[in-house]
C-alpha positions in Angstrom: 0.0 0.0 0.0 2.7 2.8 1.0 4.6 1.8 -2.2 1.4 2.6 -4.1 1.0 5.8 -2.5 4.5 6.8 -2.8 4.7 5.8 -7.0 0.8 7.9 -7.5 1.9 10.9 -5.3 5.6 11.4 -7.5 4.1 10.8 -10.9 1.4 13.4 -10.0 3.2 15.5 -8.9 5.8 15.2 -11.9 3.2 15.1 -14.3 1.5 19.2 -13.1 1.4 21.7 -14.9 4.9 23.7 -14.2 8.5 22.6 -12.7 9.4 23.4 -9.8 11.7 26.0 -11.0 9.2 27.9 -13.0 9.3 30.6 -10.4 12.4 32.1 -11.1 12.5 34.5 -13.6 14.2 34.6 -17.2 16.1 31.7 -16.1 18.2 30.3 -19.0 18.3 26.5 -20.3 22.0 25.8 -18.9 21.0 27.0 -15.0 17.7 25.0 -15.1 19.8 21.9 -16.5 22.1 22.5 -13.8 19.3 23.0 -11.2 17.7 19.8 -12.6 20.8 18.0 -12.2 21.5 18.9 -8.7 18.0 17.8 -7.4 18.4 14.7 -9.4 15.3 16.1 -11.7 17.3 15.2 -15.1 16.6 12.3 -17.6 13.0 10.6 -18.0 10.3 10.4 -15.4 11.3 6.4 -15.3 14.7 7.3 -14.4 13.6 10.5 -12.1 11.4 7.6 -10.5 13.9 4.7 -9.9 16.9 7.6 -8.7 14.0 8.4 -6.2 13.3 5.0 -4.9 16.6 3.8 -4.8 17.5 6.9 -2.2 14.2 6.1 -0.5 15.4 2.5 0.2 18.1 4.2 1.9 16.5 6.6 4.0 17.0 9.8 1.9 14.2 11.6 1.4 16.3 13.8 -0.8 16.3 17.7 -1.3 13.5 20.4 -1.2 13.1 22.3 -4.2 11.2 24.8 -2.6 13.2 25.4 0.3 17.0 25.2 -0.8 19.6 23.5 0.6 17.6 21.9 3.1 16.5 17.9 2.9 12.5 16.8 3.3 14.4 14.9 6.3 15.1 17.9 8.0 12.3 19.5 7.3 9.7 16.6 8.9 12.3 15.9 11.4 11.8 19.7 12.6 7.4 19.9 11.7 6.5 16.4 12.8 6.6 17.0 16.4 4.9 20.3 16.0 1.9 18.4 14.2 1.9 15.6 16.7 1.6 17.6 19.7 -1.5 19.6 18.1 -3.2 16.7 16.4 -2.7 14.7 20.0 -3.4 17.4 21.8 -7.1 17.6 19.5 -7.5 13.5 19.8 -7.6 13.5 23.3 -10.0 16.3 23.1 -12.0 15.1 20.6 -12.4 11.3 22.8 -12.8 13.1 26.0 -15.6 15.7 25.1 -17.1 13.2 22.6 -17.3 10.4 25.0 -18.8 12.0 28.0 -21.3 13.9 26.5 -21.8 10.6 24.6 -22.4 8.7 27.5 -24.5 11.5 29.6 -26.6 12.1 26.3 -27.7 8.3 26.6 -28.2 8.7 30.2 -30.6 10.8 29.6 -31.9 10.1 26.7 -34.8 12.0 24.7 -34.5 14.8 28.4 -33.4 18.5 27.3 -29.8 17.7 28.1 -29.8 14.6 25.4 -31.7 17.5 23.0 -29.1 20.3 23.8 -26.2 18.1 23.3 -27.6 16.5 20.0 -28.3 20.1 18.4 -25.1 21.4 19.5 -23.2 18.1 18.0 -25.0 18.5 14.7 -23.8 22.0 14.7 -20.0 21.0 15.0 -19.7 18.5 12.8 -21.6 21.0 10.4 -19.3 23.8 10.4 -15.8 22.9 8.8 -13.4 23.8 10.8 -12.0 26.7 8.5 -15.4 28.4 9.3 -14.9 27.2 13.1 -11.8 29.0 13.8 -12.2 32.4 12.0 -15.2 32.7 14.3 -13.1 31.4 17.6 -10.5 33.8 16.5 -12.4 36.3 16.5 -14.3 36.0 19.7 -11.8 34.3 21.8 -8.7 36.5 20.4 -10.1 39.6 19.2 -13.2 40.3 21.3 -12.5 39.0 24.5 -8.8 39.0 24.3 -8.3 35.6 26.1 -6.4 34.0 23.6 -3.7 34.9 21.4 -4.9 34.5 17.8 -2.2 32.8 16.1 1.4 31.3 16.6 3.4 28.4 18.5 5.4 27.6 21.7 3.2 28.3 24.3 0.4 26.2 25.9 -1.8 29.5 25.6 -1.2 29.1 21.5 -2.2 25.7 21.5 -5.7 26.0 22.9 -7.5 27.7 20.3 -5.9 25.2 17.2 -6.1 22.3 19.8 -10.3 23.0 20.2 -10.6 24.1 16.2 -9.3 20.8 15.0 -10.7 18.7 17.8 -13.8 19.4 18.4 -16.0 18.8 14.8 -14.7 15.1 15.7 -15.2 15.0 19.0 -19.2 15.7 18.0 -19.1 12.5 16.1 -17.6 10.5 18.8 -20.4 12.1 21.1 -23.2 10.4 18.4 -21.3 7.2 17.8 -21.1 7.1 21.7 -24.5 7.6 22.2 -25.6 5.3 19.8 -23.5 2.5 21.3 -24.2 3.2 24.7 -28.5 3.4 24.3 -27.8 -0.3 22.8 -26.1 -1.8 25.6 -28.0 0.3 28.6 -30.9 -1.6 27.5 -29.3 -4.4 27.9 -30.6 -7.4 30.3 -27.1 -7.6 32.1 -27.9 -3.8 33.0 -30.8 -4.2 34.5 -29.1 -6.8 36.5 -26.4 -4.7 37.6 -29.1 -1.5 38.7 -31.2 -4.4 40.7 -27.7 -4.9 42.5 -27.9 -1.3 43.8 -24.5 -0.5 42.1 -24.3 3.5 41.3 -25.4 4.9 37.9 -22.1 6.5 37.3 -20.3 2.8 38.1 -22.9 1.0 35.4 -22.5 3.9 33.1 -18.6 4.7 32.5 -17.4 1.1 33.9 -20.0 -1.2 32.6 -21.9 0.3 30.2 -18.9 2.0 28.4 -16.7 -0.9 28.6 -18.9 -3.1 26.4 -19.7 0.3 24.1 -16.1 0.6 23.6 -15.8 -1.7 20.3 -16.9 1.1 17.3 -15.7 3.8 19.7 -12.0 2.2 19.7 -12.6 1.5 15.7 -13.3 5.1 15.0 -10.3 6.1 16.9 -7.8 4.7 14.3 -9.0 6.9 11.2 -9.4 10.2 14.0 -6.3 9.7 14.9 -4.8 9.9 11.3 -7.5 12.8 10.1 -6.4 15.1 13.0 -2.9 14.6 11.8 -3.9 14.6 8.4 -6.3 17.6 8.9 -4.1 19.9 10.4 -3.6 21.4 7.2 -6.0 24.1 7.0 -5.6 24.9 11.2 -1.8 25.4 10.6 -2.1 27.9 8.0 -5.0 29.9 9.3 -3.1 30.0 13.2 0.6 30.0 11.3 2.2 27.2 13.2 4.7 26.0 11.3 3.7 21.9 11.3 4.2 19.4 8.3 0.3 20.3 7.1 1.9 24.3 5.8 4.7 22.6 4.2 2.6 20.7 2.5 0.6 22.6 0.6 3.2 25.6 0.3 5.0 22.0 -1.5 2.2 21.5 -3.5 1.7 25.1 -4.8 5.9 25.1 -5.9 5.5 21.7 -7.1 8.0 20.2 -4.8 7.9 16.9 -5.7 10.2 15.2 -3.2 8.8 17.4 -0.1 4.9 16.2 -0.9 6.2 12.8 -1.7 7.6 12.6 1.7 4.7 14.4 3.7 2.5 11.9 1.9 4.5 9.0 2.7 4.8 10.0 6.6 0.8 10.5 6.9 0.1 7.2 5.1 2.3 5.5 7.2 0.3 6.5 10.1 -3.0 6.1 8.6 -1.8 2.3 8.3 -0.4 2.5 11.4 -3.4 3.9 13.4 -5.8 1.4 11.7 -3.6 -1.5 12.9 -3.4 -0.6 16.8 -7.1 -0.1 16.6 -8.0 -3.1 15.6 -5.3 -4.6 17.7 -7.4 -2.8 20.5 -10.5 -3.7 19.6 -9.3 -7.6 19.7 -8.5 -6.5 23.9 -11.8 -4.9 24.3 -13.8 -6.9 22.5 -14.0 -10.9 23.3 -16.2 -11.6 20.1 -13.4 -10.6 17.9 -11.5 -13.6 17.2 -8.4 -13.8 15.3 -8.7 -15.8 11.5 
């Protein structure tokens, strides 16, 4: 699979419109040949393609053509941690928000808190979150001055990003959790436990939630990549400097070896993601057995 997304992603990208030198201007045929030559650009897109793979086998992501002089392993090396803490930062917001709420919505379900917390859910996973944080920017930052309204390094800067990316997903995590948890609170083994006089928050988060955890756990795989993934749009409307603004400041200069590696880094934990959660799920979840 990450061999087929690595050979799409370069032969898209080689196959745009423009070079990656066709910003620079009245540049003659001899520089761009030499420019070419030095980011190992030269010679047919089969041999451009193989040069590329060979040095991948070996660890080299090879040269930006955007940002000279600097590697696509320097650059991740020096953005990935930036997008990890945010998009981790979101995930355990988004799982946190979305599975209480889940779990008090079914509580009490079809009451005015269920209602509230359904229409306010709806509403979040509604609004894309480049709407979202325009708005929170401008109420948080501007009106009320509680926030700073853009940048990185301080815990202050990471709460508006943090609830902008985190929260449209932590509204479907509420409904999948609520949807789990109505099933098994109707349960007979429920019942069994209230006529044992145990306390409703012990059969709700211990009992209740333990047995809802399957699609929860399931859902938490793919979240996990898309707040990663997603980051995209949050990092260039806050200007953090994460892997998400490289990549499309990469794709607009056609830099084919800094998408190529971007891509390769968020595939690789997409797959990765998937796996523990199913791994997880086999924990949580006796009926899964192993084929």
């Amino acid at each position: 699979m990450l061999f087929g997304i690595i050979s799409l992603t370069f032969f898209l990208v080689r196959l745009a419109p423009g070079n990656p030198f066709s910003a620079e201007r009245n540049i003659s045929p001899a520089i761009l040949r030499n420019l070419e030559a030095r980011y190992k650009l030269s010679g047919s897109l089969l041999e451009q393609y193989k040069n590329y793979l060979l040095n991948l086998c070996h660890g080299d992501l090879m040269l930006s053509t955007r940002y000279r002089n600097r590697s696509v392993n320097e650059i991740i090396g020096q953005t990935l941690p930036v997008s990890i803490t945010l998009g981790g930062c979101s995930f355990v917001l988004a799982l946190a928000f979305g599975i209480s709420s889940g779990c008090l919505s079914a509580f009490f379900w079809n009451k005015p808190f269920d209602k509230i917390t359904q229409g306010i859910t709806l509403m979040g996973i509604s609004i894309p979150s480049f709407v979202l944080a325009p708005i929170c920017v401008l109420i948080f930052a501007i009106l009320l001055r509680l926030l700073p309204p853009a940048g990185w390094g301080s815990i202050e800067k990471l709460i508006l990003p943090s609830f902008c990316l985190g929260i449209p997903y932590g509204c479907v995590v509420c409904r999948l959790t609520r949807s789990a948890m109505l099933e098994v609170l109707h349960s007979d083994y429920i019942r069994t436990a209230k006529a044992k006089g145990l306390t409703e928050s012990s059969i709700l988060f211990v009992h209740g939630l333990k047995a809802a955890a399957s699609p929860i756990i399931a859902y938490s795989g793919p979240l996990a990549a898309n707040l990663l993934t997603g980051s995209m749009v949050i990092e260039q409307i806050f200007g953090i400097s994460g892997m998400g603004s490289f990549f499309v400041d990469g794709v607009l200069n056609r830099d084919v070896f800094l998408v190529s590696g971007v891509t390769l880094v968020y595939s690789l934990l997409l797959i990765l993601f998937n796996l523990l959660a199913d791994m997880l799920c086999l924990l949580f979840d006796k009926r899964i057995v192993l084929e």
